[in-house]
TORMAR-434155 format. One record per residue (C-alpha): residue number from 1; residue in one letter; x, y, z. Coordinates in Angstrom, 3 decimals. Layout:
TORMAR-434155
+-------+------+----------+----------+----------+
| lumnu | zanu |       c1 |       c2 |       c3 |
+-------+------+----------+----------+----------+
|   NUM |    A |        X |        Y |        Z |
...
+-------+------+----------+----------+----------+
This chain:
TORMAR-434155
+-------+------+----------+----------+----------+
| lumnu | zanu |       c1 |       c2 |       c3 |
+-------+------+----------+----------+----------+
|     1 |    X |  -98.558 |  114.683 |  -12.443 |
|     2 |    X | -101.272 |  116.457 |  -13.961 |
|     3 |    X | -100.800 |  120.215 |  -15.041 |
|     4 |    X | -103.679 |  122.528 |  -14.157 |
|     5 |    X | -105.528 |  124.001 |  -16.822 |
|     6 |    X | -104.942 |  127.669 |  -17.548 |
|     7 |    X | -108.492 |  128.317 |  -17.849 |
|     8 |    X | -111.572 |  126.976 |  -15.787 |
|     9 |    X | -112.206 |  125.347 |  -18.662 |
|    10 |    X | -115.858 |  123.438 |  -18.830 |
|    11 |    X | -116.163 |  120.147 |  -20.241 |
|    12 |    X | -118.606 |  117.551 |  -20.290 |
|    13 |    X | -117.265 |  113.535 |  -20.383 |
|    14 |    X | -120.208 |  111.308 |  -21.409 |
|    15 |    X | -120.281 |  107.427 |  -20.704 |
|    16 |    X | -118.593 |  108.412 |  -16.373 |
|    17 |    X | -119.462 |  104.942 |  -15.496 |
|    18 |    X | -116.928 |  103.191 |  -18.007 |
|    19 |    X | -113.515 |  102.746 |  -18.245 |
|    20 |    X | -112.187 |  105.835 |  -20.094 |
|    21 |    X | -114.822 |  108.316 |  -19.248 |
|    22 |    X | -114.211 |  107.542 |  -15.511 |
|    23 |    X | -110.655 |  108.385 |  -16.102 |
|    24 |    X | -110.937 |  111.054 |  -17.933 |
|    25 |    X | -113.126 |  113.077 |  -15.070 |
|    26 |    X | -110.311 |  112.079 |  -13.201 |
|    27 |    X | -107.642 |  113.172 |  -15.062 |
|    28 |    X | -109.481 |  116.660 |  -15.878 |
|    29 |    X | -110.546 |  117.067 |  -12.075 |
|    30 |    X | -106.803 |  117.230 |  -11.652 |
|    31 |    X | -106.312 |  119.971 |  -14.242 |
|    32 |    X | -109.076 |  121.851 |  -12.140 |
|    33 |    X | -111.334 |  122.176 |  -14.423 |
|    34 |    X | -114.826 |  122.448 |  -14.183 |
|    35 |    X | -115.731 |  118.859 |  -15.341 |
|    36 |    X | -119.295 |  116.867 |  -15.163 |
|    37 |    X | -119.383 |  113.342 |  -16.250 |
|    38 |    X | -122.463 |  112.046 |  -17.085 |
|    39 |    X | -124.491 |  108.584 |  -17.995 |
|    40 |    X | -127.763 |  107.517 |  -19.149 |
|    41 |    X | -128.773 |  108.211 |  -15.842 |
|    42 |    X | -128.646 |  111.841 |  -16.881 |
|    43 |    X | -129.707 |  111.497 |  -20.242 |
|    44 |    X | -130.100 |  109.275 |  -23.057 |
|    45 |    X | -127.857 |  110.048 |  -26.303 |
|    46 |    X | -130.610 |  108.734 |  -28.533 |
|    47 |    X | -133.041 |  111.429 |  -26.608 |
|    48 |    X | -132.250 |  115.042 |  -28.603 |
|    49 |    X | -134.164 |  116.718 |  -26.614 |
|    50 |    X | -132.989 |  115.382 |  -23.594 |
|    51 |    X | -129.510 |  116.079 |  -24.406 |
|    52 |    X | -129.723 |  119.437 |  -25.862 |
|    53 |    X | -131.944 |  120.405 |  -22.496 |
|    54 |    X | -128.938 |  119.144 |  -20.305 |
|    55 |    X | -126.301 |  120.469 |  -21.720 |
|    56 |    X | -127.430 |  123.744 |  -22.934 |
|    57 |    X | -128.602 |  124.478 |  -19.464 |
|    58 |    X | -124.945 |  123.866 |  -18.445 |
|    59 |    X | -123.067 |  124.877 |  -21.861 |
|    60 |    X | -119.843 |  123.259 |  -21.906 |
|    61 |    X | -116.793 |  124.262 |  -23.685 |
|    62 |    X | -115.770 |  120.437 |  -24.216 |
|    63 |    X | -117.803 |  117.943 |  -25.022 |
|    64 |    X | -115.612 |  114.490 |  -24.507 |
|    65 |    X | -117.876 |  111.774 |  -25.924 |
|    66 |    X | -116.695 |  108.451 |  -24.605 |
|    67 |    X | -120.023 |  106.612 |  -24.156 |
|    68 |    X | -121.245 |  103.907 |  -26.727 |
|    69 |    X | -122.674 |  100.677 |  -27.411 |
|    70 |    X | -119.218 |   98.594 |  -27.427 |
|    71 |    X | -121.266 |   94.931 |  -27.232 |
|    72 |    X | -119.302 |   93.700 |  -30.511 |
|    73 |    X | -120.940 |   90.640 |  -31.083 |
|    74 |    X | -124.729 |   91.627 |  -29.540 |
|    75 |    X | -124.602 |   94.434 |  -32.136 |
|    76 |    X | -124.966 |   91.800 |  -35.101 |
|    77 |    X | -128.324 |   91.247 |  -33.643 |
|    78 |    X | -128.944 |   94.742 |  -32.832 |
|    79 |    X | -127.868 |   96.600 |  -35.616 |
|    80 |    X | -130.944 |   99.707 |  -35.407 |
|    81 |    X | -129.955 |  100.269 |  -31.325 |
|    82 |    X | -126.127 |   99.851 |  -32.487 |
|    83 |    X | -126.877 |  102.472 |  -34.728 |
|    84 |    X | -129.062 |  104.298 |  -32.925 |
|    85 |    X | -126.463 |  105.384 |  -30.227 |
|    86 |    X | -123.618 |  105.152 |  -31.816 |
|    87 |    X | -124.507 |  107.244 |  -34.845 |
|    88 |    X | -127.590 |  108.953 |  -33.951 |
|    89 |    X | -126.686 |  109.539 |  -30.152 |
|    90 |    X | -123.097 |  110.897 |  -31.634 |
|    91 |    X | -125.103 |  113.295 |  -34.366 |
|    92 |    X | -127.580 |  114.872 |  -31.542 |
|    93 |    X | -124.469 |  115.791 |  -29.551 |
|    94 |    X | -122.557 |  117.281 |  -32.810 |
|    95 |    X | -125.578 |  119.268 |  -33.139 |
|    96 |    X | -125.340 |  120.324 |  -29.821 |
|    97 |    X | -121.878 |  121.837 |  -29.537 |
|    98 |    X | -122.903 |  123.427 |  -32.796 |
|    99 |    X | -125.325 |  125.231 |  -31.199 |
|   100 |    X | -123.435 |  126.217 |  -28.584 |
|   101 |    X | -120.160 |  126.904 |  -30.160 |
|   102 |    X | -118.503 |  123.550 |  -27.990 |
|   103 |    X | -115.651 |  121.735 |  -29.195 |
|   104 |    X | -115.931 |  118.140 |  -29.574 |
|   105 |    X | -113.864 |  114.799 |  -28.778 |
|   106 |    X | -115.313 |  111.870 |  -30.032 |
|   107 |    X | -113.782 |  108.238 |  -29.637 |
|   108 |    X | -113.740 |  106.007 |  -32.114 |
|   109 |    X | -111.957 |  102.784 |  -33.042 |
|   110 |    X | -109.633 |  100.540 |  -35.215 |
|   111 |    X | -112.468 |   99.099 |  -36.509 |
|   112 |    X | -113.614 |  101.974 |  -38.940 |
|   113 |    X | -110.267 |   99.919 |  -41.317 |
|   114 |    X | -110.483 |   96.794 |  -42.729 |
|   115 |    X | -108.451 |   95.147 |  -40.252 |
|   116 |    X | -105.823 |   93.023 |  -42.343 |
|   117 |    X | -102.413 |   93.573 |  -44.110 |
|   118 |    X |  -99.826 |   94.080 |  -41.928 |
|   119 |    X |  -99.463 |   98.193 |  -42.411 |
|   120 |    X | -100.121 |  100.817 |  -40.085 |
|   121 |    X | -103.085 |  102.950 |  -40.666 |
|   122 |    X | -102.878 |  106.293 |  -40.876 |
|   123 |    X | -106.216 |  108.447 |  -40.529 |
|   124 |    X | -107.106 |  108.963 |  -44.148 |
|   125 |    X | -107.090 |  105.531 |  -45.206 |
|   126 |    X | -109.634 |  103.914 |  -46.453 |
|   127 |    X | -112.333 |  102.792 |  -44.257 |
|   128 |    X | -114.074 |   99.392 |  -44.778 |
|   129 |    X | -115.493 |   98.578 |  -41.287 |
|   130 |    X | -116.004 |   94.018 |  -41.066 |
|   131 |    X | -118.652 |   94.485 |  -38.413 |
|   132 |    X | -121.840 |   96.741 |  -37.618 |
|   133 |    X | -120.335 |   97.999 |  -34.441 |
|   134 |    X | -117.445 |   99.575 |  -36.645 |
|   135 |    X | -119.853 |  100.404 |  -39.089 |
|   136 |    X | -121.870 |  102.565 |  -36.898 |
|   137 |    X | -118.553 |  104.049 |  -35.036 |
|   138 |    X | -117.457 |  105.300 |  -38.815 |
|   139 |    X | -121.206 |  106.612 |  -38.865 |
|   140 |    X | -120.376 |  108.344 |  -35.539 |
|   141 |    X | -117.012 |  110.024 |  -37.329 |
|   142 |    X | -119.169 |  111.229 |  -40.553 |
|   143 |    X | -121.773 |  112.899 |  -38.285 |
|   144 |    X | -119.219 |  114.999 |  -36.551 |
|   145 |    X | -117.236 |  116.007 |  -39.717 |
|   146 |    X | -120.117 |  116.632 |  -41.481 |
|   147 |    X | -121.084 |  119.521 |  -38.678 |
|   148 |    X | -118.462 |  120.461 |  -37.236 |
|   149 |    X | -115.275 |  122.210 |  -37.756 |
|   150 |    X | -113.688 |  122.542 |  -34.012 |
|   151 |    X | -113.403 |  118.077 |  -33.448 |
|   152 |    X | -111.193 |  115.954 |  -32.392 |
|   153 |    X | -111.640 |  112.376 |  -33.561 |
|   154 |    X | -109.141 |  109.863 |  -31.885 |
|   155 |    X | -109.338 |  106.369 |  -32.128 |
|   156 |    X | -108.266 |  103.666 |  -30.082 |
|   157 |    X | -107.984 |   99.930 |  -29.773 |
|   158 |    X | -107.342 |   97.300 |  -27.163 |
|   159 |    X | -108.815 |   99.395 |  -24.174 |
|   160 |    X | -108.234 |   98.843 |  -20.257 |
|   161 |    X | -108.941 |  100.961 |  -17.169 |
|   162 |    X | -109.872 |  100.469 |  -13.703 |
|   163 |    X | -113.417 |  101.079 |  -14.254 |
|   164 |    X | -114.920 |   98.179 |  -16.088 |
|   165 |    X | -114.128 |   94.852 |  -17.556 |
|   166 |    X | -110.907 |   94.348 |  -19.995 |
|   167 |    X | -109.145 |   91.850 |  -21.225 |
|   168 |    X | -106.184 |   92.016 |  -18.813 |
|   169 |    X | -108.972 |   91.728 |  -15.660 |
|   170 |    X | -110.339 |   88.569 |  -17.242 |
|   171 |    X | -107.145 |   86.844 |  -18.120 |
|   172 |    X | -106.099 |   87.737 |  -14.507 |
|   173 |    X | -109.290 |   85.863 |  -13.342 |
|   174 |    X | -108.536 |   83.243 |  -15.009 |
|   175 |    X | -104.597 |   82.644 |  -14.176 |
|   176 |    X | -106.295 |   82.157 |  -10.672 |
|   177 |    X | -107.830 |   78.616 |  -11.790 |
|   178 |    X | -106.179 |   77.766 |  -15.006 |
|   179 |    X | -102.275 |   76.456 |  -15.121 |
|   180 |    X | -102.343 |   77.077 |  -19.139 |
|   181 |    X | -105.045 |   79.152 |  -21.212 |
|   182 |    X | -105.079 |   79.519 |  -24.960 |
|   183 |    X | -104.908 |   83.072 |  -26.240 |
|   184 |    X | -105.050 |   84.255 |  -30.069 |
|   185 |    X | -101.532 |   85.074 |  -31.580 |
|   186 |    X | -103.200 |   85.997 |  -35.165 |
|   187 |    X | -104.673 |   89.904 |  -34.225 |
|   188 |    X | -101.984 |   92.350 |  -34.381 |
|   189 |    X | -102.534 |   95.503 |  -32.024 |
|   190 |    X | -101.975 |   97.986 |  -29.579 |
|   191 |    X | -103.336 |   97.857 |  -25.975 |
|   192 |    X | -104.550 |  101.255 |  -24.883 |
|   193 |    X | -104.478 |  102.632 |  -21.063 |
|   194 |    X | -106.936 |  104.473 |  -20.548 |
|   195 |    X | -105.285 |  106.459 |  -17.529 |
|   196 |    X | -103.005 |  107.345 |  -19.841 |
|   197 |    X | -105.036 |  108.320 |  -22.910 |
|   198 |    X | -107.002 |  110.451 |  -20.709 |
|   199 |    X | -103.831 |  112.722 |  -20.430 |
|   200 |    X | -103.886 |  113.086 |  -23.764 |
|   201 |    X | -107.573 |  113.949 |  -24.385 |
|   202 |    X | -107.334 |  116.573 |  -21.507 |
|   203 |    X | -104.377 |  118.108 |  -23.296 |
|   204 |    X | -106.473 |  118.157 |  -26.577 |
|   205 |    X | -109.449 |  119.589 |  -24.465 |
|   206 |    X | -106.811 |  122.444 |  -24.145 |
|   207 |    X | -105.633 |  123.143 |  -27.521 |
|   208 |    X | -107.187 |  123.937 |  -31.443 |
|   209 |    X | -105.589 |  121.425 |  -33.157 |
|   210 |    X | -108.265 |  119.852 |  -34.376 |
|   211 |    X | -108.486 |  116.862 |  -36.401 |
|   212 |    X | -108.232 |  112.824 |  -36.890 |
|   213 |    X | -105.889 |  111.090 |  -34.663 |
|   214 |    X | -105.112 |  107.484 |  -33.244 |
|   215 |    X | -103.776 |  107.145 |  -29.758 |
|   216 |    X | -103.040 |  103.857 |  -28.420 |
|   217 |    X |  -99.871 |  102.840 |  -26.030 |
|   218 |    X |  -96.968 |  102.422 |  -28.011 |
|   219 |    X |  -95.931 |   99.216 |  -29.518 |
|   220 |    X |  -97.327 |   96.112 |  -30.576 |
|   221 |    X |  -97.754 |   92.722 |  -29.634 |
|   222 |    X | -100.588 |   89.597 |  -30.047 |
|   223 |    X | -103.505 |   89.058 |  -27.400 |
|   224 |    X | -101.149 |   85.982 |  -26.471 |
|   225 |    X |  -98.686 |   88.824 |  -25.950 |
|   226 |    X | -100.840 |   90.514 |  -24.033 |
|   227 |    X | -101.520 |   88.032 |  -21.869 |
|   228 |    X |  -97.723 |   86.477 |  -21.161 |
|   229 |    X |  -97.106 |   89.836 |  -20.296 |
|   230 |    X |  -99.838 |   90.174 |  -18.004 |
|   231 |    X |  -98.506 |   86.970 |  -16.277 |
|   232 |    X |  -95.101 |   88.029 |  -16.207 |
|   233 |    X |  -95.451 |   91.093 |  -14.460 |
|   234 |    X |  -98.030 |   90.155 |  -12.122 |
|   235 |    X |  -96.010 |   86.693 |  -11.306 |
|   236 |    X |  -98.216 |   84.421 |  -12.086 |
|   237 |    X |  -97.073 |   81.328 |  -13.572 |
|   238 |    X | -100.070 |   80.313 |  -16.382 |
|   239 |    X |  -98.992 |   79.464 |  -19.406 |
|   240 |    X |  -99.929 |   81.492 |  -22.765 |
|   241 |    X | -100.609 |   78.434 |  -25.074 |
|   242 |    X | -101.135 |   80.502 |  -28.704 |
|   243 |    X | -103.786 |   79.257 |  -31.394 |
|   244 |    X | -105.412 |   81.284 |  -34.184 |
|   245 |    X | -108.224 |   83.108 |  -34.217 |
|   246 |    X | -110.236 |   80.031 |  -36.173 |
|   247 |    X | -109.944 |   78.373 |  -32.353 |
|   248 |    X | -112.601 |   81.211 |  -31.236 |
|   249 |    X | -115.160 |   81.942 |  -33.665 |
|   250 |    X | -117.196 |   85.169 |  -33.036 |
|   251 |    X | -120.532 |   86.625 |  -34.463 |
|   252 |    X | -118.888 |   89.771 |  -35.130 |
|   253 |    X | -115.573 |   89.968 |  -37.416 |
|   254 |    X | -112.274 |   90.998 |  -35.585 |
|   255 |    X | -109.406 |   92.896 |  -37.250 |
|   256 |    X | -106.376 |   90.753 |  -37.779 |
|   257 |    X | -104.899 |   94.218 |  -38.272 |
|   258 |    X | -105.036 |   96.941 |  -35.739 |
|   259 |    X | -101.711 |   98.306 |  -36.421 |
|   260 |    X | -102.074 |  102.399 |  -36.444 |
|   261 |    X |  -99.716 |  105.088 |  -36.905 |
|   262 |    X | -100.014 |  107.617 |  -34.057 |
|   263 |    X |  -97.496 |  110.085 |  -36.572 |
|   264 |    X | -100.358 |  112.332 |  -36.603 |
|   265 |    X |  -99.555 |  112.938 |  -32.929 |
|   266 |    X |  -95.843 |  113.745 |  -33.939 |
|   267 |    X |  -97.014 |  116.467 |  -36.410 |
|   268 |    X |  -99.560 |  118.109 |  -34.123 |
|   269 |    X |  -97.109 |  118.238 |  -31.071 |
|   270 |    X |  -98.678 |  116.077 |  -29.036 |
|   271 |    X |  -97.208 |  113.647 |  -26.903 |
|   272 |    X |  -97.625 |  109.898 |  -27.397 |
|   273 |    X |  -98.404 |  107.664 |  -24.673 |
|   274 |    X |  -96.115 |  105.226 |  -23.048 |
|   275 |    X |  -95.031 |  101.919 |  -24.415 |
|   276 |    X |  -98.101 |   99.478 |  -23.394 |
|   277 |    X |  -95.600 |   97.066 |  -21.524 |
|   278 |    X |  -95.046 |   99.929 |  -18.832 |
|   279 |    X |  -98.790 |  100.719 |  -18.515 |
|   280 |    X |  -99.063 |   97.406 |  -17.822 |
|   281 |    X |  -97.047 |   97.665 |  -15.330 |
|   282 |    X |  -98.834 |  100.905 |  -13.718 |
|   283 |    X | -102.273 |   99.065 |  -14.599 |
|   284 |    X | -101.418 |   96.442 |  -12.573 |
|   285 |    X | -100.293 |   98.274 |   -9.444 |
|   286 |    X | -103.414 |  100.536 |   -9.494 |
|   287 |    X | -105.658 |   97.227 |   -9.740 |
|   288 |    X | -103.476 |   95.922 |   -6.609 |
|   289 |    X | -104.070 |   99.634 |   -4.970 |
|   290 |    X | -107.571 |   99.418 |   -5.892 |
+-------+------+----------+----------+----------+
């Protein structure tokens, strides 16, 4: 259960209509604060005026940015509107909680690494993004370090939430007409609730210990994992047929590697999130409830 917030706190959750934004003005609703999600409906990120008009009219203590351009693939054709919103849209709103004294959350991704080894990544390593969508996320991190000192930067992998498509929705769609599917065994992870990572970010929303962090469920496991998982708990009886990565080729570069350490959680007294094969387990019941 959610605790309520000692303070009316303010905070502003961009990108409402997607998966974690939706749950995070859920989660913060329930902490009673004072909490506006917003789209491009509102404003564009890429629009500074725009955005500094809305939200200095409503000054915010929090600014949780969750939106971005997450098409993977598309963005090796559209590197400038890539970049454009996820490193100039990220900038404008830096300079805006500057201005206004706001703390910031930003989400970013396993993708800012390299993506192989077998090693888990702690926040300072090295950053060698494969792709231009985790070129322009690191792009998004240097903006907000650059101008700010009160941030949180947390990255994530392996996303799913009610609110949009996942990997778990799709593989469930397809259990419904497939008896066996073939699922990559070869990228290394962590799948990430976002009902549960919104906990998290509200509790950060909360406190000044800013900083770098990675937040994902905890554990690790394959997509094929994923997937038998998936099956398993929703008692379905597809079989998970594994094959590299080689057997789907992609525009964009994946990460064999997103192993990350979430010890900078430890250290900063947060709490970690559940092991991912229990939010499963709650995904799947709020899908059924849904």
């Amino acid at each position: 259960m959610a605790e309520r917030m000692n303070i009316r706190m303010k905070v502003l959750v961009t990108g409402v209509t997607g998966q974690l934004g939706y749950d995070c003005v859920k989660e913060l609703g329930l902490r009673g604060a004072e909490v506006r999600g917003v789209s491009s409906k509102d404003f564009s990120l890429t629009d500074y005026e725009a955005a500094r008009r809305y939200i200095t009219a409503w000054k915010p203590d929090v600014v949780m940015h969750c939106a971005a351009y997450t098409a993977v693939d598309k963005a090796e054709d559209e590197r400038e509107r890539c970049e454009e919103v996820n490193a100039g849209g990220t900038r404008n709103l830096a300079e805006i909680c500057q201005d206004i004294d706001a703390k910031m959350i930003y989400i970013s991704t396993d993708y800012v690494f390299r993506g192989d080894g077998e090693r888990f990544y702690e926040p300072a390593d090295e950053k060698a993004p494969q792709n231009i969508y985790g070129q322009t996320k690191l792009h998004g991190e240097l903006a907000v370090q650059e101008l700010l000192t009160k941030y949180f930067i947390v990255r994530i992998s392996w996303v799913f939430g009610i609110n949009g498509k996942n990997f778990i929705k799709t593989m469930l769609k397809l259990s419904e007409t497939h008896d066996e599917l073939t699922v990559v065994d070869d990228q290394i992870g962590s799948p990430t609730y976002t009902r549960d990572l919104a906990v998290l970010l509200a509790d950060m929303a909360e406190s000044d210990r800013y900083g770098v962090y990675h937040a994902t469920n905890e554990g690790i496991c394959s997509w094929a994992e994923l997937a038998a998982e998936v099956f398993s708990q929703a008692g379905r009886s597809t079989k998970v047929t594994p094959v590299s990565s080689s057997a789907y080729p992609t525009k964009a570069v994946r990460p064999k590697n997103s192993r990350m350490s979430k010890d900078c959680l430890d250290a900063a007294g947060f709490k970690r999130l559940p092991r991912w094969q229990d939010a499963v387990g709650r995904y799947l019941i709020e899908l059924c409830a849904d």
